[in-house]
N, C-alpha and C positions, 0 to 999 in steps of 0.2 A: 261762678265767679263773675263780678260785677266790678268794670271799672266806668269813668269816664272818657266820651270822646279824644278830649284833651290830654290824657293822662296816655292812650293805648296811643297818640301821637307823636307826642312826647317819645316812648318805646322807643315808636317804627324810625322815627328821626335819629336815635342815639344809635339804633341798630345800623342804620346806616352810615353811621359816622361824619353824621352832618351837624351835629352838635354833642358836647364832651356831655359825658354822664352828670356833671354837675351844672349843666345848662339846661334853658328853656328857651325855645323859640320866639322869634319875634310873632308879632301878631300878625304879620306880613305871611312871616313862613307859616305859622300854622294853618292863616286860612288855605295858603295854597296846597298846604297836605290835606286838609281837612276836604278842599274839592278832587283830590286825588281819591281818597280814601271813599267818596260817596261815586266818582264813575268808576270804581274798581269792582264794588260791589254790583253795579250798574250793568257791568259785562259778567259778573258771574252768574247775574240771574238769566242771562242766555245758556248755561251750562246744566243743563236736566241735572245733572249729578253734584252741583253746589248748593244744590236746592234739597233742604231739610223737609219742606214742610207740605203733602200733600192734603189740601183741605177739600172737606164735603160741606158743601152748600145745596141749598133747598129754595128754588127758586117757581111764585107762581105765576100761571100763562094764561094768556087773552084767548077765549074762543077765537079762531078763523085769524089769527095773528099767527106768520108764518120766522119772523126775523125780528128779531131780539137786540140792542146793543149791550152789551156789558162792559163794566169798568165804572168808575167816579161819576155820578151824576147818569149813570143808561138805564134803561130799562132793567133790566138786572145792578144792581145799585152796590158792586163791590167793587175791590181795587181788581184792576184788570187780568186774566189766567196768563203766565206765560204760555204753557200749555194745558187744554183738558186731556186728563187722564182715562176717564172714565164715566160714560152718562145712563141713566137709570128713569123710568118713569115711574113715578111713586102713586099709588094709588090714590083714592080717595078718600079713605080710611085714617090718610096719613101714616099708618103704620109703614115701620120701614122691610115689612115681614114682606110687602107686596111691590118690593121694587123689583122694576124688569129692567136687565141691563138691554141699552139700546148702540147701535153701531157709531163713530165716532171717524163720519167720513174724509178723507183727503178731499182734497180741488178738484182729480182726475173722477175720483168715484161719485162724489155729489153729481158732476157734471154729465157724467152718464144715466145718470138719471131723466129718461126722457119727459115722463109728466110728473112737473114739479107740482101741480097743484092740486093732486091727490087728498082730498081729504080723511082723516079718520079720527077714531075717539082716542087714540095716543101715538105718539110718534116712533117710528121706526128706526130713527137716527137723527144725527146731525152734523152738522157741518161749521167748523168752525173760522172763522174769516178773520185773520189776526192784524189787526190796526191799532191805532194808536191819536189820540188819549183813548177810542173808545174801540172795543172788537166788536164782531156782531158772531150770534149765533144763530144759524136757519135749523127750522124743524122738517123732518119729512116722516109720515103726509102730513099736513096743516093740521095741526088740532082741535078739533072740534068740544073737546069737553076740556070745561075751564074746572073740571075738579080734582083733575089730576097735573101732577107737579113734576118740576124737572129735576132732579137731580145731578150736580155735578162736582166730582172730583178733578181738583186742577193743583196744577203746583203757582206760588206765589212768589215775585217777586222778592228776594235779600232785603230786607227794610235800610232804607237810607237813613241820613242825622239830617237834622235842622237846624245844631247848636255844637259847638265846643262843650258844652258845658251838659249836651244830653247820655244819659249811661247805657253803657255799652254789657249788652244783656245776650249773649246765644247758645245754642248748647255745647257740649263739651268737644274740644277741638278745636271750633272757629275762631276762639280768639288769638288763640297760638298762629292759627293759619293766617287769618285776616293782620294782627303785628309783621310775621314773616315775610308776606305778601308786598304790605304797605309799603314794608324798607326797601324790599326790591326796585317800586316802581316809586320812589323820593329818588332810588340812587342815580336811576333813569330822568327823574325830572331835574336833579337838580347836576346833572353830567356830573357824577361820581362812578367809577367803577364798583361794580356787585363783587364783595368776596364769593369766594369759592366757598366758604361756611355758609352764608348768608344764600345763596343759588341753591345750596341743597336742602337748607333750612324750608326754604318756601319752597320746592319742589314738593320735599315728601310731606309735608303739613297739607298742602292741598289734597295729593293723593290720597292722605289717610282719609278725608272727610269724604271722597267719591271709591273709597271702598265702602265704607259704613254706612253710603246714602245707594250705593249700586243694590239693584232686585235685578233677580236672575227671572227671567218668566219662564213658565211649565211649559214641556213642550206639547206641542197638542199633535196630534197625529190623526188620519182617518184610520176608518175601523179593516179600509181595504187598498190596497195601494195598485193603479195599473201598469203591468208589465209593458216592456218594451214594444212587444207586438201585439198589444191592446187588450190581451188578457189583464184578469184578473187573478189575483191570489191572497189571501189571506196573511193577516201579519203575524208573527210569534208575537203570545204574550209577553214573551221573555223581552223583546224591545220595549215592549210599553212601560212595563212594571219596573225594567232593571234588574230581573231576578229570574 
C-alpha cells in the first residue's frame, strides 16, 4: 500500500486530534510534523529491530591499504551501515561459492591486537569505526592481493522524505506503525494529551514489526565443556541436537 507523505500526515495529525477529520493542516503545521516524522524515523534507525532491511554489498580493496571510509562520497561509496552484520572475503573468481566468513571485531578486540601491520593475501577481520557523515572500516592483516573483495552485510538506515508530496512505500506493517507512532509524538509536540487507545495503538504496532524483524541466533556450543576442577567431559548429544 502506497500513500503520500502529506496524506500519512494528515492521518497521524486527525489521529491525534489536532485537526477534525474534515480538516487539513496549515502548511505551517505540516511542515512541522513533517520534520517530526523524518527525526522519528531518524531514532528508529538506532533500533536493530526497526530495521527491515539487511543488505549485501561487494566492495573492492587497494593492495597494502589497511582503512577504508564508507558512507556518501568514501571510499566504499554507499549510504553509511548502521551496523555491519556480517563480513566475508570473496574470492577472485568472484563467485560467491568462495566466500570466507571473516571476524567482525569490537574496539576491545581490534585493540588487542598487538601487530597491527601484519600483512596477508586476505584479511582475518575487521573492525568497524562508526562516525558520521562518514565510518571507516580497518582490515586485519593488511591485504596484500587487490583480487579479492570484501564483502559486507549491514543493516541500513529507515529512508527519510525530502518533500510532502514524496510516497510513502514500506513493507507491511510500517505504515500502521509509523501513522501510530507519528500521532503519539504531534500529541507530544503539539502539548496534547496521548489517548489511552492512541498509547496502545503505537505500542503494539511497533512491537509487531520487532517481532517479525527479531532472529533468534543458533546456539553454538563446544564439542567439550571444562568441569569445575579443570577436568573435562564430554557433552550429551541430546543438549546439542534438542533430542
Amino acid at each position: 500500500m502506497t500513500t503520500t507523505v502529506l496524506s500519512l500526515i494528515i492521518d497521524s495529525m486527525q489521529d491525534a486530534g489536532i485537526i477534525a477529520a474534515d480538516e487539513v493542516p496549515t502548511n505551517t503545521e505540516a511542515q512541522k510534523c513533517f520534520r517530526l516524522l523524518n527525526r522519528m524515523l531518524d531514532t528508529w534507525s538506532t533500533e536493530n529491530l526497526m530495521i527491515y532491511n539487511n543488505v549485501q554489498e561487494v566492495f573492492s580493496l587497494a593492495a597494502g591499504q589497511q582503512t577504508y571510509t564508507i558512507g556518501t562520497g568514501g571510499d566504499f561509496n554507499t549510504s553509511r551501515p548502521v551496523n555491519i552484520n556480517q563480513a566475508y572475503m570473496r574470492g577472485p573468481d568472484g563467485d560467491n561459492s568462495t566466500d570466507l566468513r571473516i571476524a567482525v571485531w569490537t574496539y576491545d578486540e581490534y585493540a588487542n591486537i598487538i601487530s597491527k601491520e601484519v600483512t596477508s593475501s586476505i584479511a582475518l577481520g575487521i573492525y568497524y569505526n562508526s562516525g558520521y557523515p562518514l565510518s571507516e572500516i580497518t582490515l586485519w592483516p593488511v591485504v596484500t592481493d587487490s583480487t579479492w573483495e570484501l564483502v559486507l552485510w549491514s543493516w541500513k538506515v529507515l529512508s527519510s522524505f525530502t518533500a510532502l508530496t514524496d510516497t510513502v512505500s514500506f513493507p507491511p506493517g510500517y505504515e500502521n506503525a509509523i501513522e501510530s507512532n507519528l500521532a503519539a509524538t504531534i500529541c507530544a509536540a503539539f502539548q496534547r494529551p496521548i489517548s489511552p487507545d492512541l498509547a496502545v495503538w503505537a505500542t503494539q504496532s511497533k512491537a509487531q514489526l520487532k517481532r517479525i524483524n527479531v532472529e533468534i541466533p543458533q546456539l553454538g556450543m563446544p564439542a567439550r565443556l571444562v568441569g569445575m576442577s579443570g577436568s573435562t567431559f564430554p557433552i550429551s548429544p541430546h543438549i546439542l541436537t534438542g533430542y
